[in-house]
N, C-alpha and C positions, 0 to 999 in steps of 0.2 A: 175666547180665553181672557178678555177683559179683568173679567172674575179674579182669576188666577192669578193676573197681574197687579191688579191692585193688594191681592191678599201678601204674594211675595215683595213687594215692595214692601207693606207691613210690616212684616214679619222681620224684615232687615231691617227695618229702623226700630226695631226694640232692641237692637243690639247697639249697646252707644258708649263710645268710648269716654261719655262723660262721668258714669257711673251707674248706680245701680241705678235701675227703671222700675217701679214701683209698677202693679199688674191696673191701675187705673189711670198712669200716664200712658201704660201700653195701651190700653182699650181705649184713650184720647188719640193715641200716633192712628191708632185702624181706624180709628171714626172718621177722621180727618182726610181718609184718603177715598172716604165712600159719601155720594151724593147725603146719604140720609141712614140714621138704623135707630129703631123704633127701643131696642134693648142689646146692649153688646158686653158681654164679659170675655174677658180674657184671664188666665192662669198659667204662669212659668212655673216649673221647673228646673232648680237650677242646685249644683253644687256650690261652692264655695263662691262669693258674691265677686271676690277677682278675676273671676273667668270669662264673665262679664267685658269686662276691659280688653280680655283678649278673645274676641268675638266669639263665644259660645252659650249656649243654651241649651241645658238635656232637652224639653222638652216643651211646647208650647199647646193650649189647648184656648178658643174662641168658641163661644156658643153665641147665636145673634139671632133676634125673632124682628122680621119687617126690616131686614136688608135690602137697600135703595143702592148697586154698582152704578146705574145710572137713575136722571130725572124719570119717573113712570115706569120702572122696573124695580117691580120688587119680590124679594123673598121670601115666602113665609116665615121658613126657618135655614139656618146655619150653622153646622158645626165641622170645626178644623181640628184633627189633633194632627203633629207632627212629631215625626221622631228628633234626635240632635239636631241641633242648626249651627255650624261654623263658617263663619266668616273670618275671610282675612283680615286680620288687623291694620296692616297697611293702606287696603282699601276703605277702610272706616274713618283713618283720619285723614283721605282725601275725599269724604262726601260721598263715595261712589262705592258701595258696602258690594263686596263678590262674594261669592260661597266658597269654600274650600271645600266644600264632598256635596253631593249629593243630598240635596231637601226631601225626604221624603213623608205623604204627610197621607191622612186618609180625610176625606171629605164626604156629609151628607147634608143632601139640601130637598129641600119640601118647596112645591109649587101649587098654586092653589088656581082652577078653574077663574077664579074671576082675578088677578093680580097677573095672570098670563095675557088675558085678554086684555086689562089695562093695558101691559108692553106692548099688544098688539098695535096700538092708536099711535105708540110714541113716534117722532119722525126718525128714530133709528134703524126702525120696523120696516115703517112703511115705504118711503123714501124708495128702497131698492124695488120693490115692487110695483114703482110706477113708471110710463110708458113702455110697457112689454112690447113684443113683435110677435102676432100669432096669425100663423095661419089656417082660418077655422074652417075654409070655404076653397082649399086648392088652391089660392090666388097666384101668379107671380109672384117672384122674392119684391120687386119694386113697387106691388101694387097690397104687400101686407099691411093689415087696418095695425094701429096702433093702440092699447089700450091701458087702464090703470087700475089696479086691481085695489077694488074699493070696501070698504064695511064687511072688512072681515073678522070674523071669530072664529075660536074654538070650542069643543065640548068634552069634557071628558066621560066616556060611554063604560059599560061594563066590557068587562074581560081583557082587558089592556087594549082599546081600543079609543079613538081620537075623531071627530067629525071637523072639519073646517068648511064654512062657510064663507060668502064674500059674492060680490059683484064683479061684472068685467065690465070697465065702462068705456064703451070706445071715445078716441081722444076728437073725433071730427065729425062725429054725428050722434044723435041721441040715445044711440044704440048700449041699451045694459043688458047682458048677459048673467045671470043667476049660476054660479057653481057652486056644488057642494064634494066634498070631498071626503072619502069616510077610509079607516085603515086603522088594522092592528097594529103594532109597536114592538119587535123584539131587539134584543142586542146579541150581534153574532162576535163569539173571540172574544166579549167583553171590550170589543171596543168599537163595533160596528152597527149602525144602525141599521135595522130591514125591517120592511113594510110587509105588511100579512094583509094578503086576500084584501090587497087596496079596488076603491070601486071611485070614479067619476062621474059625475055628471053636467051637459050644461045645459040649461032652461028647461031642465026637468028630463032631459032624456039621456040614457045611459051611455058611458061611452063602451067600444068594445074594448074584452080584453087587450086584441095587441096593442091598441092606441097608447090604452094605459101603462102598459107593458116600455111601451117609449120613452113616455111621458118621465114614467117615474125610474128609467134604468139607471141615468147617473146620482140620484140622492143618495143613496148608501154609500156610493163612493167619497161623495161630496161629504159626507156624514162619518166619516172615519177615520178616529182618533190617533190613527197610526202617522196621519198625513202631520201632524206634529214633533213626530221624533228629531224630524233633520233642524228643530229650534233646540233642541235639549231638553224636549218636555214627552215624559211618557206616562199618558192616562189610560186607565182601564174599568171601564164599569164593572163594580160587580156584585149590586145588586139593583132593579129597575123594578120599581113596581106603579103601575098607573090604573088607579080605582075614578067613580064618578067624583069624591071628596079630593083628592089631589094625586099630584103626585110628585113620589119618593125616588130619590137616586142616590148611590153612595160607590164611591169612587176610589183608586189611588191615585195619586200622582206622582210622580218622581221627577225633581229641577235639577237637571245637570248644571255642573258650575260653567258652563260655557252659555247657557242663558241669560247669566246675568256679566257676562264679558260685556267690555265698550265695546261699538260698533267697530269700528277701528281694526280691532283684535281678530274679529270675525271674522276680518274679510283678506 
């Protein structure tokens, strides 16, 4: 949710209780809060230029091609429209902008085969992926090899389908391991990721299904948008489409004003 955060912090700082914000200082405040963007506009919608002052805007709209949230991730494309945005005005002139209702906003983003795999390399990526504890060979829990899951990529395949490649390199012997990983991509409830007719392998031989069946039982759960509610953020995909050229996602999201509370408040 990085994304999302950086985008609503945004979003709240075009609302300024200095005055009107012209749609190219707003597209400087959003640049400003993202590593890099190759093209970014933004357009308000707004009544009466007073309104402004007391934290409202009917409506905003960002369109952005080569979106960089972070160093070595990037976006093909971006677009954000949101419905009303009110902020308390109190909280604008202490620095710390709150919403007063509910941000709701509709999001599509394009990812592209080779700008996935760049993020693949970045150490945000990778990082957590390294020294795993696998047991490939039965071992004792005390005597599991240690390993770091190296050179990996993805493909995007036809019919909504995903390949991942990579190495397993063990950490105390010269021992590399060849995985590949292949699976379909559906969204359940529009907010749930499930894997279709997923298949493993390592150094070329197959794993069985139940292995895999284990393997991959908690990613869908891990993968589900609902586990965000209890922040005051509720996303639902609702449309997913993944061809060999990229792939397309387009989203709601809804920011309850208790997300952007001080910590303080919350607890």
């Amino acid at each position: 949710m990085e994304l999302f955060t950086i985008l609503l912090a945004s979003l709240l700082g075009i609302v300024s209780p200095v005055g009107v914000v012209v749609e190219q200082v707003a597209a400087n405040a959003i640049h400003d809060q993202l590593e890099d963007a190759e093209l970014l506009a933004v357009r308000i919608d707004n009544a009466p230029s007073y309104r402004l002052l007391q934290g409202q805007v009917d409506r905003v709209r960002i369109a952005g091609r080569g979106i960089y949230p972070l160093a070595n991730v990037r976006i093909e494309a971006l677009e954000v429209e949101t419905d009303a945005i009110a902020v308390d005005p109190d909280s604008l002139s202490r620095g710390e902008p709150q919403l007063e209702q509910p941000l709701n906003a509709g999001v599509r983003l394009v990812l592209t085969e080779a700008d996935l795999n760049r993020a693949l390399q970045s150490p945000e990526l990778t990082e957590p992926l390294r020294d795993l504890s696998l047991d490939l060979l039965g071992s004792p829990a005390e005597q599991l090899e240690r390993y770091d899951f190296v050179n990996f990529s993805v493909e995007f395949l036809e019919n909504q389908r995903l390949r991942f490649q990579g190495t397993l390199q063990a950490q105390q012997s010269p021992l590399q391991i060849p995985i590949v990983a292949e699976s379909g991509i559906k969204i359940r409830a529009g907010r749930q990721l499930e894997l279709v007719e997923p298949t493993v392998s390592l150094n070329g031989e197959p794993l069985p299904p139940q292995l895999i069946a284990l393997l991959t039982s908690g990613i869908s759960q891990q993968l589900d948008l609902a586990t965000l509610d209890d922040e005051g953020i509720t996303a639902r995909i609702l449309h997913f489409e993944l061809s060999p050229e990229q792939l397309t996602l387009a989203a709601f999201v809804r920011i309850d004003p208790q997300f952007t509370e001080p910590e303080s408040e919350n607890q």
